[in-house]
N, CA, C and O atoms as a Maestro MAE file, in Angstrom:
{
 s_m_m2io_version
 :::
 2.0.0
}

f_m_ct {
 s_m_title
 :::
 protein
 m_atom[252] {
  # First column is atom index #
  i_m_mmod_type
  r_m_x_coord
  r_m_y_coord
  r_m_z_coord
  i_m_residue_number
  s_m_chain_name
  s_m_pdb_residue_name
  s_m_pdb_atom_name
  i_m_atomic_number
  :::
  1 25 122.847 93.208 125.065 1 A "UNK " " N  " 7
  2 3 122.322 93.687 123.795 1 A "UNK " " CA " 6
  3 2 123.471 94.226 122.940 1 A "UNK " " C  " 6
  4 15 124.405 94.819 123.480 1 A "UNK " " O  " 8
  5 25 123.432 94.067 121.845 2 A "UNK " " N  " 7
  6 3 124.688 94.461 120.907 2 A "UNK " " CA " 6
  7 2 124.387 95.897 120.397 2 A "UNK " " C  " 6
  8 15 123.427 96.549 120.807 2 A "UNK " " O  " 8
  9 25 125.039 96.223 119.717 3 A "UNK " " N  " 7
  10 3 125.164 98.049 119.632 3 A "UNK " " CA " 6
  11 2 124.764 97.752 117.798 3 A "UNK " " C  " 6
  12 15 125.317 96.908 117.094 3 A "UNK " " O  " 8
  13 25 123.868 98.539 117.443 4 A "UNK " " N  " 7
  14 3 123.842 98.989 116.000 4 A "UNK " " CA " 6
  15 2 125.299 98.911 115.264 4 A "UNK " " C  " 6
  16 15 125.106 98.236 114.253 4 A "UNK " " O  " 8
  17 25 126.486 99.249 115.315 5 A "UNK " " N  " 7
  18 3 127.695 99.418 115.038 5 A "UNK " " CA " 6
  19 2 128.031 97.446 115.033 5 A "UNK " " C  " 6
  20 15 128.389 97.031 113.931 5 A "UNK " " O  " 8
  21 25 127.931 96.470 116.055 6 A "UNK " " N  " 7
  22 3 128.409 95.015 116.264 6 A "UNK " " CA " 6
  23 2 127.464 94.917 115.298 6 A "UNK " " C  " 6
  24 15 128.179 94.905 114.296 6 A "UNK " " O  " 8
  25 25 126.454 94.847 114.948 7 A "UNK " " N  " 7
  26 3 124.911 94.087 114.197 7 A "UNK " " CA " 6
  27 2 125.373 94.630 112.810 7 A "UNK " " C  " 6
  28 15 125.467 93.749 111.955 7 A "UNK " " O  " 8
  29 25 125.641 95.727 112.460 8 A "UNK " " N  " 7
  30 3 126.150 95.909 110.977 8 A "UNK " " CA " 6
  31 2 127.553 95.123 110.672 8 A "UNK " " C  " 6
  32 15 127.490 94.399 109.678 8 A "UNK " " O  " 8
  33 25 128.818 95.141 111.362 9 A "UNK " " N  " 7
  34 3 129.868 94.272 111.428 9 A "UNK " " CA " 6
  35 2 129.555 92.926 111.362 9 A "UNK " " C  " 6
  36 15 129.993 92.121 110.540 9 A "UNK " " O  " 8
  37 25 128.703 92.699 112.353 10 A "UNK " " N  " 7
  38 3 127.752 90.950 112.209 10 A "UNK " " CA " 6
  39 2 127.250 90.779 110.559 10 A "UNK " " C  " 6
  40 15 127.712 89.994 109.731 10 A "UNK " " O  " 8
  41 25 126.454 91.506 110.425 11 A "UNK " " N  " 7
  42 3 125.423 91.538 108.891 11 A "UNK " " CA " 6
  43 2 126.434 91.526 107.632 11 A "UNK " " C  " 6
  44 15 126.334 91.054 106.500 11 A "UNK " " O  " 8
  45 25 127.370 92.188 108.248 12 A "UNK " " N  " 7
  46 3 128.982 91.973 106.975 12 A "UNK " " CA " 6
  47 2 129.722 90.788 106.906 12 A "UNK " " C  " 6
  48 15 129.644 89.982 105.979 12 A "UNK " " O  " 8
  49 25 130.361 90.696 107.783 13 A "UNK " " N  " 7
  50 3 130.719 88.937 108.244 13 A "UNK " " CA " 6
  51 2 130.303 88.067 107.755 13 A "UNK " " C  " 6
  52 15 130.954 87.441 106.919 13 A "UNK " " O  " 8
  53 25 128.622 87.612 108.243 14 A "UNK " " N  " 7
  54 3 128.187 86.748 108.167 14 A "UNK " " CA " 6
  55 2 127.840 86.430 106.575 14 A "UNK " " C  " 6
  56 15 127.840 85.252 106.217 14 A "UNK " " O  " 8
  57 25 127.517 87.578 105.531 15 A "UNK " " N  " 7
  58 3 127.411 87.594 104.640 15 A "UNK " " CA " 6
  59 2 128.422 87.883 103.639 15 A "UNK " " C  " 6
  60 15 128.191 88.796 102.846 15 A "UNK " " O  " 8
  61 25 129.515 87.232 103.564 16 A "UNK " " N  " 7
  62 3 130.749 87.773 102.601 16 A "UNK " " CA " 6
  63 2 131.091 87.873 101.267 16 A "UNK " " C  " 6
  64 15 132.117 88.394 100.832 16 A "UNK " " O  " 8
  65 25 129.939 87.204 100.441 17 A "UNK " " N  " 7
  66 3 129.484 87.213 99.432 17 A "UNK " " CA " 6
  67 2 127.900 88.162 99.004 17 A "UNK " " C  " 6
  68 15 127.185 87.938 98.027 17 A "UNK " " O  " 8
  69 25 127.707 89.127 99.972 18 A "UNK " " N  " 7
  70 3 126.552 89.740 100.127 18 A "UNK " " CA " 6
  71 2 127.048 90.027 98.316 18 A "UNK " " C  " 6
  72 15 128.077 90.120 97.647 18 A "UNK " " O  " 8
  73 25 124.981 90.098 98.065 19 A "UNK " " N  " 7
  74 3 125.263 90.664 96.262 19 A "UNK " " CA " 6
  75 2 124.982 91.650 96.293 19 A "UNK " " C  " 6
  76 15 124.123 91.941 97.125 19 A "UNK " " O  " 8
  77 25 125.626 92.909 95.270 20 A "UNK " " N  " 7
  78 3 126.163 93.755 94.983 20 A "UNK " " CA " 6
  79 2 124.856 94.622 93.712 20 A "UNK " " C  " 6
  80 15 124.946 95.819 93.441 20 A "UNK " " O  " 8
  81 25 124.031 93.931 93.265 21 A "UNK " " N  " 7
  82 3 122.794 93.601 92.481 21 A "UNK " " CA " 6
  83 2 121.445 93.328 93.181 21 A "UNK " " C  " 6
  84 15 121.599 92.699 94.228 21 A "UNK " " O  " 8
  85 25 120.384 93.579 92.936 22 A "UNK " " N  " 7
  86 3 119.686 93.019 93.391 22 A "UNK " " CA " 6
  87 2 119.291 91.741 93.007 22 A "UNK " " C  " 6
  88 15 119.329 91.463 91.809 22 A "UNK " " O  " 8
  89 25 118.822 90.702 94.028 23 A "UNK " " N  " 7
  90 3 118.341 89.128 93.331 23 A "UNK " " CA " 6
  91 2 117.216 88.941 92.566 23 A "UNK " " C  " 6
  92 15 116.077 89.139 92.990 23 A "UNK " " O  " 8
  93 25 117.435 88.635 91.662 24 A "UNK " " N  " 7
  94 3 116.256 88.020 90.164 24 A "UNK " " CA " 6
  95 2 115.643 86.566 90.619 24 A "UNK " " C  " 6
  96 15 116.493 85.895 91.203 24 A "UNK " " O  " 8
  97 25 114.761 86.120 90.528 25 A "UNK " " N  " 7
  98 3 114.534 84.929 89.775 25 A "UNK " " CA " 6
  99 2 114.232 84.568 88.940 25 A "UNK " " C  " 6
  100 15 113.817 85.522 88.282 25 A "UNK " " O  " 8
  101 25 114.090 83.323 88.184 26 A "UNK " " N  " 7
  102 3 113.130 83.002 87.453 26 A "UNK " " CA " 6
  103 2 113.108 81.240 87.660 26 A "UNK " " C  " 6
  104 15 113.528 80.545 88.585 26 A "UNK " " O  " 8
  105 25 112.605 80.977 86.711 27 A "UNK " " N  " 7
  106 3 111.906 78.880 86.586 27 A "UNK " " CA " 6
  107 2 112.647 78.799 85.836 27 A "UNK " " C  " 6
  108 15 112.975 79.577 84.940 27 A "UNK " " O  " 8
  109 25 113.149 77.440 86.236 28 A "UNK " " N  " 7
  110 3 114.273 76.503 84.678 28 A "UNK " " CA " 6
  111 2 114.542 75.137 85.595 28 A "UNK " " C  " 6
  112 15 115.005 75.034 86.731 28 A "UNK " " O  " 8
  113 25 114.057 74.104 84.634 29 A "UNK " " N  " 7
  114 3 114.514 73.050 84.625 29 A "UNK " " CA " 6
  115 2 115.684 72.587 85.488 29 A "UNK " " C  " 6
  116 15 116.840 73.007 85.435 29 A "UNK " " O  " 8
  117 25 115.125 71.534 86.391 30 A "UNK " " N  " 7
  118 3 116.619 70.918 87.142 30 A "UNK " " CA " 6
  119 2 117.399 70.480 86.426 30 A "UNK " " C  " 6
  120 15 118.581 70.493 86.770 30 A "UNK " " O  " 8
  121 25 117.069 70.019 85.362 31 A "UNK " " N  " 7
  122 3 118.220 69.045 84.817 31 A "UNK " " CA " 6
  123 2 118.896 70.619 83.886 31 A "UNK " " C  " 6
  124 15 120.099 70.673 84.141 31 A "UNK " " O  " 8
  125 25 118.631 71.380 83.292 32 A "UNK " " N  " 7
  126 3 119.015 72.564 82.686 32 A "UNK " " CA " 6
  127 2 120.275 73.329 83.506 32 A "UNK " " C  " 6
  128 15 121.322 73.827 83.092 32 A "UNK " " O  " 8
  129 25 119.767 73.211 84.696 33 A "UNK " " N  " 7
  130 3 120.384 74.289 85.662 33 A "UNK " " CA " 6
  131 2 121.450 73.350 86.203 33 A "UNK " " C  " 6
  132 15 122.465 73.899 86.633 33 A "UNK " " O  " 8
  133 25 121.386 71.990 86.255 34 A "UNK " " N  " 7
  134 3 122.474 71.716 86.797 34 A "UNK " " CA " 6
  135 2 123.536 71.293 85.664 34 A "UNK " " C  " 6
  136 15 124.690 71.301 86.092 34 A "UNK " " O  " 8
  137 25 123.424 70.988 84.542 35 A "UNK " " N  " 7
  138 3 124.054 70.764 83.579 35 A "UNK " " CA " 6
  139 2 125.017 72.208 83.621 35 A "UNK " " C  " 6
  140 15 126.234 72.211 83.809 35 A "UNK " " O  " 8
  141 25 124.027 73.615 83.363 36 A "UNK " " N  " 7
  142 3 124.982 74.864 83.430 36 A "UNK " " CA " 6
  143 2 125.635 75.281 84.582 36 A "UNK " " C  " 6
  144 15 126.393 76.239 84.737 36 A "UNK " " O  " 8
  145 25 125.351 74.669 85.160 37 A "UNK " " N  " 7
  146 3 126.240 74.552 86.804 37 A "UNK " " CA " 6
  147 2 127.451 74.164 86.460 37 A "UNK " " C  " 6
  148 15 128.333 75.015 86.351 37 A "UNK " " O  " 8
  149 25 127.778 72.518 86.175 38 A "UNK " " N  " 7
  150 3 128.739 71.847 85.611 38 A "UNK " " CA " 6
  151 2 129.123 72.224 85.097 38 A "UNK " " C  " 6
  152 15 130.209 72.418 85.642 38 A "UNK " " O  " 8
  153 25 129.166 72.865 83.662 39 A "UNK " " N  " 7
  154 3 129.887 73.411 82.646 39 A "UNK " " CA " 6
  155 2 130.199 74.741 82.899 39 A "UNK " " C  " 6
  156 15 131.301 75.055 82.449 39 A "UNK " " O  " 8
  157 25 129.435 75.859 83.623 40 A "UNK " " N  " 7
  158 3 130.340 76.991 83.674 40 A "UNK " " CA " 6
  159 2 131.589 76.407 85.091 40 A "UNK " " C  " 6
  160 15 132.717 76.890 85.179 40 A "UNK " " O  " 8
  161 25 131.129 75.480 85.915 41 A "UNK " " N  " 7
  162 3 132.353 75.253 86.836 41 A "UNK " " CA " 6
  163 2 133.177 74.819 86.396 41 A "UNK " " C  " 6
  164 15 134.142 75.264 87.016 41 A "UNK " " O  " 8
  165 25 133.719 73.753 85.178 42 A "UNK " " N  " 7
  166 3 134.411 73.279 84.783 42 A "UNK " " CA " 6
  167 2 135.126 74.198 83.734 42 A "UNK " " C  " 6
  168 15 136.148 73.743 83.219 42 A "UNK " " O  " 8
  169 25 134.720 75.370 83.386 43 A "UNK " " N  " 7
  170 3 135.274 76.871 82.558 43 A "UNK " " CA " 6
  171 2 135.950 77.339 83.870 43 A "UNK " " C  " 6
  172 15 136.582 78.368 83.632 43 A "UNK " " O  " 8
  173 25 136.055 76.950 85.225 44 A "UNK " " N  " 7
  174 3 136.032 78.052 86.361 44 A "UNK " " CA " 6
  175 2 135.368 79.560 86.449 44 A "UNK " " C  " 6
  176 15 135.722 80.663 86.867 44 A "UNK " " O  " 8
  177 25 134.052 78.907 85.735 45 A "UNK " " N  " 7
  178 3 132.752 80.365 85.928 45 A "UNK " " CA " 6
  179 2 131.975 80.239 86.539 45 A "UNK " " C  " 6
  180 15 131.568 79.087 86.689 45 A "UNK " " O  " 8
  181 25 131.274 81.406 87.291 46 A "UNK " " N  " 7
  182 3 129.751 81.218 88.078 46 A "UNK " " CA " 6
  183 2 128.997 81.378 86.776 46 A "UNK " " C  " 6
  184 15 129.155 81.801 85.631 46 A "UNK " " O  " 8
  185 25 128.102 80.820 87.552 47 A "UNK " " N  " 7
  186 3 126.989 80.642 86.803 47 A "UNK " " CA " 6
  187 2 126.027 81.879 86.292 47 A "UNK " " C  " 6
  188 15 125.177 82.078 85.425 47 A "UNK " " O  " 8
  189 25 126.686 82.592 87.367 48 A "UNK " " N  " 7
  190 3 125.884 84.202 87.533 48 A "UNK " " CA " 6
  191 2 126.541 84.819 86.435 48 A "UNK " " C  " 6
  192 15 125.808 85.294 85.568 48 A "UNK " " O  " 8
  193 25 127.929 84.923 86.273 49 A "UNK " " N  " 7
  194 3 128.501 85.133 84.819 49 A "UNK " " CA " 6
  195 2 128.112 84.783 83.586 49 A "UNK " " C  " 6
  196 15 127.699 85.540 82.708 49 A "UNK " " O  " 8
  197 25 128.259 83.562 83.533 50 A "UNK " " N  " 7
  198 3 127.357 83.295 81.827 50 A "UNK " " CA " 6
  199 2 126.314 83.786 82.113 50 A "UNK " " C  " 6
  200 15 125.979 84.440 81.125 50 A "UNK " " O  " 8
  201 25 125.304 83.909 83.156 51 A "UNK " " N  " 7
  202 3 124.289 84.049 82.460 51 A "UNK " " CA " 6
  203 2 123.397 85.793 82.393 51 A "UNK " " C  " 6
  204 15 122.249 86.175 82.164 51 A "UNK " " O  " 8
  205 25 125.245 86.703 82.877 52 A "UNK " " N  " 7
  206 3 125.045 87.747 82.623 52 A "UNK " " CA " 6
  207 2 125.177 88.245 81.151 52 A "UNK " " C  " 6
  208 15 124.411 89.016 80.573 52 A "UNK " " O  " 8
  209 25 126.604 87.491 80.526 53 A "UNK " " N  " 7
  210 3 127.136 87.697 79.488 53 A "UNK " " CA " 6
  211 2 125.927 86.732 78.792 53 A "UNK " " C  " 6
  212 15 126.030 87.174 77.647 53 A "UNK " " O  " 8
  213 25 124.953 85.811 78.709 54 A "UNK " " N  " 7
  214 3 124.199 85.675 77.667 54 A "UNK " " CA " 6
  215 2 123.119 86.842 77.792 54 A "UNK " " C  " 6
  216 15 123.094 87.648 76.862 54 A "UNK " " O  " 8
  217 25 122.281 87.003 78.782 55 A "UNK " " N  " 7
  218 3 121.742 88.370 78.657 55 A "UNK " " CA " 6
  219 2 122.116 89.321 78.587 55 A "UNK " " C  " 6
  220 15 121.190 90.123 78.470 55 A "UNK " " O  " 8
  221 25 123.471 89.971 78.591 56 A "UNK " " N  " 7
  222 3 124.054 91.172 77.966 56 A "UNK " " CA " 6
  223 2 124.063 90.978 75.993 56 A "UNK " " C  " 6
  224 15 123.738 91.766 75.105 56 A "UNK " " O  " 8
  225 25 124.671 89.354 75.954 57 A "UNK " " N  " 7
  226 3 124.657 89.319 73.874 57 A "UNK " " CA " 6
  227 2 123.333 89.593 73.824 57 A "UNK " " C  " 6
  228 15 123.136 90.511 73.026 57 A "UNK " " O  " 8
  229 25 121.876 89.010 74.566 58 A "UNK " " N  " 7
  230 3 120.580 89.092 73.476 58 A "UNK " " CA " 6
  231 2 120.582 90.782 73.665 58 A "UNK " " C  " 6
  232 15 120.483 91.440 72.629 58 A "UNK " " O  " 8
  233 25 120.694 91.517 74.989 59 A "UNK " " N  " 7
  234 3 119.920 92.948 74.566 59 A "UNK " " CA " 6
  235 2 120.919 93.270 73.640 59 A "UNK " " C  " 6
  236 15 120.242 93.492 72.636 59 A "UNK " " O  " 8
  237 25 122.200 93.458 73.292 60 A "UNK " " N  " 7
  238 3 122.615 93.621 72.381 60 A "UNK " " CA " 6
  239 2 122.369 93.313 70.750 60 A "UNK " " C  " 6
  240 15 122.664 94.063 69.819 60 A "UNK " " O  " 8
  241 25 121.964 92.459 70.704 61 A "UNK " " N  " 7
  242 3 121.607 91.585 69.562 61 A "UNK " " CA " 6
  243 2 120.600 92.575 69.114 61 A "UNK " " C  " 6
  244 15 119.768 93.202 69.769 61 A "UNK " " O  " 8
  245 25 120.931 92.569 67.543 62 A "UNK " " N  " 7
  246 3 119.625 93.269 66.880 62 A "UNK " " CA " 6
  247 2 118.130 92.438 66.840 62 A "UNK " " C  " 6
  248 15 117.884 91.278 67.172 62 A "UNK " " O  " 8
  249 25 117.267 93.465 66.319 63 A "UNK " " N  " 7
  250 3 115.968 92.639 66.481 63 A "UNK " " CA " 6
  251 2 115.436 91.559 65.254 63 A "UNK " " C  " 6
  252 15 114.400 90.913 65.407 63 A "UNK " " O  " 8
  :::
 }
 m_bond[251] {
  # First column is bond index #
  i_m_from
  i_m_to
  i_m_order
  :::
  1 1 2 1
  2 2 3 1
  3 3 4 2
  4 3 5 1
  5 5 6 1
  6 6 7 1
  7 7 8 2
  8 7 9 1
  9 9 10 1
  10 10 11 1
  11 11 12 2
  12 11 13 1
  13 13 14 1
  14 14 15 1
  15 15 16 2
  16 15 17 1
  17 17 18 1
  18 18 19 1
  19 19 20 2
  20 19 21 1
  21 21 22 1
  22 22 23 1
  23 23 24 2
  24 23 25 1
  25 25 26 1
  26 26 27 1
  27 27 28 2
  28 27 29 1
  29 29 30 1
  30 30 31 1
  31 31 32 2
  32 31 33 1
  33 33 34 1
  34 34 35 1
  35 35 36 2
  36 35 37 1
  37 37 38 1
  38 38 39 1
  39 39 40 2
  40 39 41 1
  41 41 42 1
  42 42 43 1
  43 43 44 2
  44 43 45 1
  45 45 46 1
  46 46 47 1
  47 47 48 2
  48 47 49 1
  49 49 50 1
  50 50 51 1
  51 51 52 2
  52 51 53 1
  53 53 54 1
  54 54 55 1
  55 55 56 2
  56 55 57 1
  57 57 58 1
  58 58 59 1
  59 59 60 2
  60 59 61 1
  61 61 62 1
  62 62 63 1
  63 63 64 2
  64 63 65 1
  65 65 66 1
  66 66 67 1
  67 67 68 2
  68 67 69 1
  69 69 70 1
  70 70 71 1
  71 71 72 2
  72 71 73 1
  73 73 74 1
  74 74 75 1
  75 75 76 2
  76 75 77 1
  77 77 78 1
  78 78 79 1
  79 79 80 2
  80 79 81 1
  81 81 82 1
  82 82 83 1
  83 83 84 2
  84 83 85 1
  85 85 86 1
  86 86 87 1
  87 87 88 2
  88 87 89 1
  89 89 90 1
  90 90 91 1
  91 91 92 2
  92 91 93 1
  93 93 94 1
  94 94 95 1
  95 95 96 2
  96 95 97 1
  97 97 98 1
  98 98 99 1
  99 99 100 2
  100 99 101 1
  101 101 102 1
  102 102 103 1
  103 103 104 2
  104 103 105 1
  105 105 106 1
  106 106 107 1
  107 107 108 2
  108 107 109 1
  109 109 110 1
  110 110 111 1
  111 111 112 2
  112 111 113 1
  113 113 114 1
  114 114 115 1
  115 115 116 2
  116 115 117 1
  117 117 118 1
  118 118 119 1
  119 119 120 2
  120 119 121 1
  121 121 122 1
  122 122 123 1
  123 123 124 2
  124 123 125 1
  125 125 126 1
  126 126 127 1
  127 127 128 2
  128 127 129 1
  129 129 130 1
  130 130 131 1
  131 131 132 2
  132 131 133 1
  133 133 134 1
  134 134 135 1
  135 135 136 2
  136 135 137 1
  137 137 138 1
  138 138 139 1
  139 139 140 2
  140 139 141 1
  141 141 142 1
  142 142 143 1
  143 143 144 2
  144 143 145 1
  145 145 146 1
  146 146 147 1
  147 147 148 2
  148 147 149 1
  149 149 150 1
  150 150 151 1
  151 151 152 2
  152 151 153 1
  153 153 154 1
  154 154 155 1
  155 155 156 2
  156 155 157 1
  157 157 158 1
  158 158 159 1
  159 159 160 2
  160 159 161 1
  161 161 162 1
  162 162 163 1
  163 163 164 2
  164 163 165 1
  165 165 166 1
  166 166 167 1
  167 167 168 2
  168 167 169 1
  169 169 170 1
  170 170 171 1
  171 171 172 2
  172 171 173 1
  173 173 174 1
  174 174 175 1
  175 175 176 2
  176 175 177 1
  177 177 178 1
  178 178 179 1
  179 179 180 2
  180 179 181 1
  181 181 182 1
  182 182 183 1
  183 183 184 2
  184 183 185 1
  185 185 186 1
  186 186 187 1
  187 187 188 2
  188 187 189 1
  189 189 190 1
  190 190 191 1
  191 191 192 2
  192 191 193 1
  193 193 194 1
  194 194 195 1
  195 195 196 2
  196 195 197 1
  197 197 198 1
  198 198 199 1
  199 199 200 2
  200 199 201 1
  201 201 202 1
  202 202 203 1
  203 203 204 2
  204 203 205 1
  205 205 206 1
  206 206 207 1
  207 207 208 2
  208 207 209 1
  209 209 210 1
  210 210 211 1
  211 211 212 2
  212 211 213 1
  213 213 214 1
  214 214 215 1
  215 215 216 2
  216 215 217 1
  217 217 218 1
  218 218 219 1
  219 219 220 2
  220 219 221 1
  221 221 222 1
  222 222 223 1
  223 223 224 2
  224 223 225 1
  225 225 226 1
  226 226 227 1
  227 227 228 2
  228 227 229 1
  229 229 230 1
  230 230 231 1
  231 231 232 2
  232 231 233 1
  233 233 234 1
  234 234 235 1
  235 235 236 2
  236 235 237 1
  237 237 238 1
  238 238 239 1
  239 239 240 2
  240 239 241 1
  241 241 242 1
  242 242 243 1
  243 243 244 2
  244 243 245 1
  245 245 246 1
  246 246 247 1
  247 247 248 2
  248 247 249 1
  249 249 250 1
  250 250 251 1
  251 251 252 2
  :::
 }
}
């Protein structure tokens, strides 16, 4: 049996990109999502980036 202490070291490891945020979803189009796939990879961006910085411009954005 592994010790509480190995199982948290395990749970770190295994996850090295663990997010830092909690996970959202929402619905969007395959062909949508993979197009912005392509194009923020080809910027060398995640995808999670643009589509922080577009929802950071709208709450910003006046009404």
């Amino acid at each position: 049996m592994y010790t509480p202490q190995v199982m948290d070291l395990w749970h770190h490891w295994s996850m090295p990109n663990q997010p830092k945020t909690p996970h959202k979803s929402f619905r969007i189009p395959p062909e949508l999502y993979s197009a912005a796939q392509a194009k923020a990879a080809r910027q060398g961006r995640t995808l999670t980036d643009v589509v922080k910085e577009l929802l950071q411009s709208y709450v910003d954005s006046t009404d």
